[in-house]
Backbone as CSV, one residue per row, in Angstrom:
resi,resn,N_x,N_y,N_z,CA_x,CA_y,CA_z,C_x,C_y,C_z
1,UNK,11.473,14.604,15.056,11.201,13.296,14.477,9.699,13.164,14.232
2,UNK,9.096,12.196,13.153,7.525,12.533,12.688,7.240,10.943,13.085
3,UNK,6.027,11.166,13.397,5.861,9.945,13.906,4.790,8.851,12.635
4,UNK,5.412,7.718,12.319,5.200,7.298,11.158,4.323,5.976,11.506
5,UNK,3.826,6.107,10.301,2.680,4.347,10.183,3.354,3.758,8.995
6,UNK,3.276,2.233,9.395,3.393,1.732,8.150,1.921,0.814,7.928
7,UNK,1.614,1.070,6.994,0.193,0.691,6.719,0.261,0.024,5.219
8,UNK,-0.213,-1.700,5.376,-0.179,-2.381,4.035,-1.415,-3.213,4.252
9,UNK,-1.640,-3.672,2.768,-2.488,-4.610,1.910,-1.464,-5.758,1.818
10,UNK,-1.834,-7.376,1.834,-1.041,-8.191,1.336,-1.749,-9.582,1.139
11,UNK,-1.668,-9.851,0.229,-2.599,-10.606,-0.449,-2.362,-12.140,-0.419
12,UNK,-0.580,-12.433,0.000,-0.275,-14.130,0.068,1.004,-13.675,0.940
13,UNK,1.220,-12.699,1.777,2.482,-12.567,2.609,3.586,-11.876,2.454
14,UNK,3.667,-11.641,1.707,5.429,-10.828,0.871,5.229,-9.573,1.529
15,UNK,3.998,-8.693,0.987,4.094,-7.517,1.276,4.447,-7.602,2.430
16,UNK,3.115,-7.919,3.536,3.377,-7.898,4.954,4.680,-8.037,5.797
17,UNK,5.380,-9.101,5.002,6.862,-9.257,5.637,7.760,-8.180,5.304
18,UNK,7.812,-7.513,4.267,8.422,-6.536,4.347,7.973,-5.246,4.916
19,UNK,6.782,-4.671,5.055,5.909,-3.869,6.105,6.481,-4.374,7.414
20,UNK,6.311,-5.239,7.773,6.524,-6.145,9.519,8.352,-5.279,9.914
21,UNK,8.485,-5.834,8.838,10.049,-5.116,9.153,10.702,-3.738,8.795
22,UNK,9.905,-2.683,7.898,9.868,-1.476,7.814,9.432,-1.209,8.745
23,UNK,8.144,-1.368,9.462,7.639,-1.185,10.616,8.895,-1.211,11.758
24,UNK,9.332,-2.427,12.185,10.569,-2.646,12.959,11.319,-1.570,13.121
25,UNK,12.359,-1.700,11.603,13.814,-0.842,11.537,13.121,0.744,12.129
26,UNK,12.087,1.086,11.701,11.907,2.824,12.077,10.871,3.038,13.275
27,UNK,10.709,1.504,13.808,10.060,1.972,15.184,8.839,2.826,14.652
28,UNK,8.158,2.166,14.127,6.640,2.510,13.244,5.645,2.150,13.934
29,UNK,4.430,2.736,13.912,3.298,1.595,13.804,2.770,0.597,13.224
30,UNK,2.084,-0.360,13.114,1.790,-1.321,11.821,0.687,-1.602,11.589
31,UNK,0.102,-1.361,10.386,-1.434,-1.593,10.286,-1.863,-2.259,9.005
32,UNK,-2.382,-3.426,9.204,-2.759,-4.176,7.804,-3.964,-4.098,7.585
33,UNK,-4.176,-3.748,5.917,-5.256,-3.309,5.557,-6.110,-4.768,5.275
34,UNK,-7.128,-4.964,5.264,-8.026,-6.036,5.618,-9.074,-6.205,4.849
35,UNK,-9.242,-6.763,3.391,-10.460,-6.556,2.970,-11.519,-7.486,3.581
36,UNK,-13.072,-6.841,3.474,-14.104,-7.904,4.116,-14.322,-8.908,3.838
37,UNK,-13.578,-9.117,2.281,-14.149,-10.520,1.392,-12.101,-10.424,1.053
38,UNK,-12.051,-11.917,1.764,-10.528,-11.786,1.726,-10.506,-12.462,0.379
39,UNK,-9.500,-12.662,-0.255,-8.697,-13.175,-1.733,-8.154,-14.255,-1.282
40,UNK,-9.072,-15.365,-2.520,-8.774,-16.579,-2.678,-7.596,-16.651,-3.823
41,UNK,-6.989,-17.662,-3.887,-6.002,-17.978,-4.716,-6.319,-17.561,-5.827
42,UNK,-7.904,-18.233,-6.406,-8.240,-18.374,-7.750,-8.739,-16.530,-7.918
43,UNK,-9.216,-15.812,-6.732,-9.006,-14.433,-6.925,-7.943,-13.727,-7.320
44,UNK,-6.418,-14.291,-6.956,-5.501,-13.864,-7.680,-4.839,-14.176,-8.497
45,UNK,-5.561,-15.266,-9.694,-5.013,-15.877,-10.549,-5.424,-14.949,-11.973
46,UNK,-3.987,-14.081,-11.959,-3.952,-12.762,-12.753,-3.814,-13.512,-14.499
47,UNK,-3.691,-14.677,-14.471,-4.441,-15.874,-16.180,-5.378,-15.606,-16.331
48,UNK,-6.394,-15.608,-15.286,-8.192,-15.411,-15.669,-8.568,-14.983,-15.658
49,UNK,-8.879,-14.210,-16.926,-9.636,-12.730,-17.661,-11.145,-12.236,-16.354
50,UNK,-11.556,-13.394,-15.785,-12.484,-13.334,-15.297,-12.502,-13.343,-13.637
51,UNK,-10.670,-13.231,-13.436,-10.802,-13.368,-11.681,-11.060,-11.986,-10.869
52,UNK,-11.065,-11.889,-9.863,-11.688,-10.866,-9.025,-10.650,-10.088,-9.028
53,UNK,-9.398,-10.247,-9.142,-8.339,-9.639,-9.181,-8.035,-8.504,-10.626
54,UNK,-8.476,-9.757,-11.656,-8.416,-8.585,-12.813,-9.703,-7.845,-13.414
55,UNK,-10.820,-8.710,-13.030,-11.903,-7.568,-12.772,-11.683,-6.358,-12.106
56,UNK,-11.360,-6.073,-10.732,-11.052,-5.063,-10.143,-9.831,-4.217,-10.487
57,UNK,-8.735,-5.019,-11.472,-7.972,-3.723,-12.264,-8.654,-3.469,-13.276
58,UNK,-9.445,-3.811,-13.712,-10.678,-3.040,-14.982,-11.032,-2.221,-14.620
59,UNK,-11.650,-1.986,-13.519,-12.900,-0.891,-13.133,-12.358,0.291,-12.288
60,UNK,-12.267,1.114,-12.791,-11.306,2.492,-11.920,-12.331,2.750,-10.495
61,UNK,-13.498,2.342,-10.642,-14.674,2.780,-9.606,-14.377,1.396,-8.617
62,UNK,-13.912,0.630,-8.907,-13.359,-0.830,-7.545,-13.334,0.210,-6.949
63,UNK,-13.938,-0.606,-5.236,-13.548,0.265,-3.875,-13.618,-1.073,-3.109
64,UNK,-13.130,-2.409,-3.183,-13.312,-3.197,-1.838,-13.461,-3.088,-0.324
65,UNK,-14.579,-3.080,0.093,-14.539,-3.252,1.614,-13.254,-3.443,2.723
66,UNK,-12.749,-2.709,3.546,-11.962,-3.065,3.988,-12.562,-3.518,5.616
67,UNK,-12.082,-3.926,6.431,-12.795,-4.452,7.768,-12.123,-3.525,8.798
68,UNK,-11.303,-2.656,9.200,-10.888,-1.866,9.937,-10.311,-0.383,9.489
69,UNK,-10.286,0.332,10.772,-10.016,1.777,10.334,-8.853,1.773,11.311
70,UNK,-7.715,2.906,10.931,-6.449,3.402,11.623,-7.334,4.400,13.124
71,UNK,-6.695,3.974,13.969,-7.495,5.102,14.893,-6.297,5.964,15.305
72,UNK,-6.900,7.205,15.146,-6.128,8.586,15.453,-5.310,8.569,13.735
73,UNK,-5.487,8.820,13.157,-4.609,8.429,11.972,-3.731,9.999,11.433
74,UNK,-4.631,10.658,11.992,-4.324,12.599,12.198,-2.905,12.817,13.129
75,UNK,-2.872,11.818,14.278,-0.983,12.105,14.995,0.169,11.113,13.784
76,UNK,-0.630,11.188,12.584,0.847,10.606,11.364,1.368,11.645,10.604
77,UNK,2.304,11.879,11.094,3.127,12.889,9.440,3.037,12.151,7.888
78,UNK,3.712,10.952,8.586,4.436,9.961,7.698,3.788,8.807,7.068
79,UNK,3.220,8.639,6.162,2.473,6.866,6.215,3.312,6.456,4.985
80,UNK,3.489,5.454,5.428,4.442,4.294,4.205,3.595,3.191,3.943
81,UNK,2.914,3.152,2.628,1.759,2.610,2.222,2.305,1.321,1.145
82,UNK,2.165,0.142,1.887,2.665,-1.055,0.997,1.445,-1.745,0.588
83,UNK,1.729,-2.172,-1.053,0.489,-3.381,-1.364,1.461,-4.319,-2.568
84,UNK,1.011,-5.027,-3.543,2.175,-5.904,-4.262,1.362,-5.423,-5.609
85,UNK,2.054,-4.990,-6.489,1.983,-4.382,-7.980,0.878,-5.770,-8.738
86,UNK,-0.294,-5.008,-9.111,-1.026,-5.426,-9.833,-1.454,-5.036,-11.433
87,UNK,-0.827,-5.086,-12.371,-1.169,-4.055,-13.820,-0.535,-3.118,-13.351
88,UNK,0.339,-2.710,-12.781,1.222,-1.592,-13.142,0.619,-0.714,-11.874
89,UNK,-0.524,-0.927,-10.988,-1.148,0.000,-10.620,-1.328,-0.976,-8.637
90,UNK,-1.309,-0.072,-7.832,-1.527,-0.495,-6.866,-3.481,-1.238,-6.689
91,UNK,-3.613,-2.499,-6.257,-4.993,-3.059,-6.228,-6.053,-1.673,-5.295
92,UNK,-6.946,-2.340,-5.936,-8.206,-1.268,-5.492,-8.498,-0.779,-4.012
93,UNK,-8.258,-1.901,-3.659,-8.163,-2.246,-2.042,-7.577,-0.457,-1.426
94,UNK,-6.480,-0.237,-1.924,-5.396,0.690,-1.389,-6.231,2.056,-1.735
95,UNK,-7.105,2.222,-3.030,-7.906,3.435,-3.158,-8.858,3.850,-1.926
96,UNK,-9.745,2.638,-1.666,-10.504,2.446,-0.357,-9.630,3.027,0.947
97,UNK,-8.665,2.505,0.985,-7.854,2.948,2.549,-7.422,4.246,2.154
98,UNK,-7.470,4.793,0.906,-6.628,6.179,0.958,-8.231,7.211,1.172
99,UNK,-9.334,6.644,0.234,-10.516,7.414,0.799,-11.420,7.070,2.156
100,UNK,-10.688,6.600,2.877,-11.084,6.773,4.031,-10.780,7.444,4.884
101,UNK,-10.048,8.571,4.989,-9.895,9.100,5.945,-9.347,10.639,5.138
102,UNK,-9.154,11.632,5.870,-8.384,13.125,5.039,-7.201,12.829,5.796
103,UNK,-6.105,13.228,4.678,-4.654,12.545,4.468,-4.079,14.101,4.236
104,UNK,-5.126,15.538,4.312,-4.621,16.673,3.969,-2.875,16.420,5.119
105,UNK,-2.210,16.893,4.332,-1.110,17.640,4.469,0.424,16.497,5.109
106,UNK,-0.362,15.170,4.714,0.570,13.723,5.208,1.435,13.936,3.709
107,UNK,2.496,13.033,3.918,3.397,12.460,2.839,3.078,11.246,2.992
108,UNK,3.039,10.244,2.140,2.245,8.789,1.918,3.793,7.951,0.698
109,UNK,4.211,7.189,1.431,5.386,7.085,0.606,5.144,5.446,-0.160
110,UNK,4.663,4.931,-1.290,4.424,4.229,-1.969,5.416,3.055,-1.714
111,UNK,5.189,1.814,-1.097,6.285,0.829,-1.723,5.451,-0.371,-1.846
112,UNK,6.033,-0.942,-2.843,5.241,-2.419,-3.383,6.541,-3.884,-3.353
113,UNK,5.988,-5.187,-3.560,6.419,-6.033,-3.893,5.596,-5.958,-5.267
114,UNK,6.422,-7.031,-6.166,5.730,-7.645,-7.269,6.682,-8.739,-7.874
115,UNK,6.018,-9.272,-8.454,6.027,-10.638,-9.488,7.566,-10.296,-10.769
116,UNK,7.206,-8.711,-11.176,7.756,-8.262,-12.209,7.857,-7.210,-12.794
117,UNK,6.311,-6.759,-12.526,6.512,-5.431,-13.273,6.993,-4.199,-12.279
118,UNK,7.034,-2.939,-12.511,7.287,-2.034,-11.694,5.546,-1.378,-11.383
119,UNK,6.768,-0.203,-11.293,5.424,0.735,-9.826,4.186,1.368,-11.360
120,UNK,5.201,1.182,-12.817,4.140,1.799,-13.314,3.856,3.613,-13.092
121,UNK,2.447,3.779,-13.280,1.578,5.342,-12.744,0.932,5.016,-11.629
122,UNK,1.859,4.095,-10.873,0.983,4.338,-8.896,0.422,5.016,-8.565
123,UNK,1.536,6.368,-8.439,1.831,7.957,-7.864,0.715,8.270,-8.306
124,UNK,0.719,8.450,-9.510,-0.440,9.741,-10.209,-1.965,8.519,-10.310
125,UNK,-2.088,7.890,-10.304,-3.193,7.294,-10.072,-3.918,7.402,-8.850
126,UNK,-2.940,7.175,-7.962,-3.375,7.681,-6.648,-3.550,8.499,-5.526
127,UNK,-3.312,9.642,-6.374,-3.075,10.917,-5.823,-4.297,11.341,-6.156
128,UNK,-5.197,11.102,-6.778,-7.066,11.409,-6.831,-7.459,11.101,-5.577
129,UNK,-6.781,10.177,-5.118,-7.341,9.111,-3.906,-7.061,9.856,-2.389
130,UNK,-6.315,10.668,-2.797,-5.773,11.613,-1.154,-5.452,12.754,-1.561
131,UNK,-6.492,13.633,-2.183,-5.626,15.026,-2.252,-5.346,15.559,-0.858
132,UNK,-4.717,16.828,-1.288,-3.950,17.687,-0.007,-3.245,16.737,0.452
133,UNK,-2.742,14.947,-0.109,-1.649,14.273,0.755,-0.629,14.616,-0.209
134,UNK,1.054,14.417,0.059,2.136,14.601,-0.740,2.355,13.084,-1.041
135,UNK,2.092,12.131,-2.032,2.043,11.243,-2.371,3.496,10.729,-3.019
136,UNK,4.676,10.280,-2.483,5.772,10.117,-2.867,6.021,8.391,-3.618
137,UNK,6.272,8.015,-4.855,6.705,6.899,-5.070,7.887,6.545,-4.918
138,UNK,7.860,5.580,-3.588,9.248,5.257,-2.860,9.795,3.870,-3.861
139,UNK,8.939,3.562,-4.608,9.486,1.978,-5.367,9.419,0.929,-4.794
140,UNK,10.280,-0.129,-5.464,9.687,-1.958,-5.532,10.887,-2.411,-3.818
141,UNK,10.270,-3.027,-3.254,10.559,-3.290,-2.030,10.836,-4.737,-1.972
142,UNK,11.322,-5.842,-3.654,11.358,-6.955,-3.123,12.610,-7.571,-2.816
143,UNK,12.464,-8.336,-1.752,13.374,-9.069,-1.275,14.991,-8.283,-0.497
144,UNK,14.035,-6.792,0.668,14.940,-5.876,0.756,15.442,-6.448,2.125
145,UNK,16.803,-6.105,2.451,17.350,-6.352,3.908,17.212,-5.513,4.661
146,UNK,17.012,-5.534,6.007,16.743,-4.371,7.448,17.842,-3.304,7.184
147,UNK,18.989,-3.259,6.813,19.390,-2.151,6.548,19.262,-1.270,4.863
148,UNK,18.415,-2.113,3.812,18.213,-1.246,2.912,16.883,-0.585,3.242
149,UNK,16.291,-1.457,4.043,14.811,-0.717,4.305,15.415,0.764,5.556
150,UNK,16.020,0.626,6.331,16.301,1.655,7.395,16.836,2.592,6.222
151,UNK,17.834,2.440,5.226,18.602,3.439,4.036,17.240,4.221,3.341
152,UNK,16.130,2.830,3.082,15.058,3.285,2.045,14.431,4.282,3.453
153,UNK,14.168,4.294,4.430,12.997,5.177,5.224,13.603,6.528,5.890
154,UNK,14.738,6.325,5.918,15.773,7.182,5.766,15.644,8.801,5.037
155,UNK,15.104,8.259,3.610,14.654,9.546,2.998,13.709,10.082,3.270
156,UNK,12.738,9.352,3.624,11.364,10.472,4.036,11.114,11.007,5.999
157,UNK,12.131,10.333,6.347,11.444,10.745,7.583,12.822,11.805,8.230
């Protein structure tokens, strides 16, 4: 058995609740990613050409501050990496937590909430972000029950 993290970004709650309980069903660890300058509403008001939210899907070089690090993050096979679909693309935030640490030879299994759209080029966007990791897009995680999430974690571990 590999011993797994679930590690998310969540910006108004959704994600986290479904992390909280992936975490649960597989007897995980749980680690929420934390930026230093947290997101105001009007930061995620994805209408305004000018919010911090869609500024930072503009700029491929975004790296937001995050406020904590995973300790020991090397005893994970497994990390199941949740954030909520922004432009098709996981928020910047999640590039930062993937270059922080060497992820050589982990599987990192992608799941998001969102509004609407899908996962998009997650995968391959973010696989710059952790080479030597096996970067799997596990898909949209909304509104899943404790036994589709145990079915969904099922496959990778």
């Amino acid at each position: 058995m590999t011993k797994a993290l679930v590690a998310y970004f969540s910006a108004s709650g959704t994600t986290m609740d479904v992390a909280s309980r992936l975490a649960r069903v597989t007897d995980s660890d749980l680690f929420a990613i934390v930026p230093a300058n947290p997101y105001t509403s009007a930061d995620l008001n994805w209408r305004d050409k000018q919010s911090r939210s869609t500024l930072e899907a503009a700029d491929p070089s975004c790296r937001p501050a995050i406020t904590s690090r995973v300790e020991h993050i090397e005893g994970y096979d497994t990390i199941f990496l949740g954030f909520p679909i922004w432009w098709y693309v996981a928020p910047a935030i999640i590039n930062t937590f993937l270059e922080s640490y060497d992820l050589t030879g982990k599987t990192i299994v992608l799941f998001a909430t969102s509004g609407g759209s899908g996962m998009g080029k997650t995968a391959s966007v973010l696989r710059a972000s952790a080479p030597g990791a096996k970067i799997v897009d596990g898909g949209i995680l909304n509104n899943a029950s404790n036994a589709s999430l145990e079915k969904f974690a099922a496959r990778y571990l």
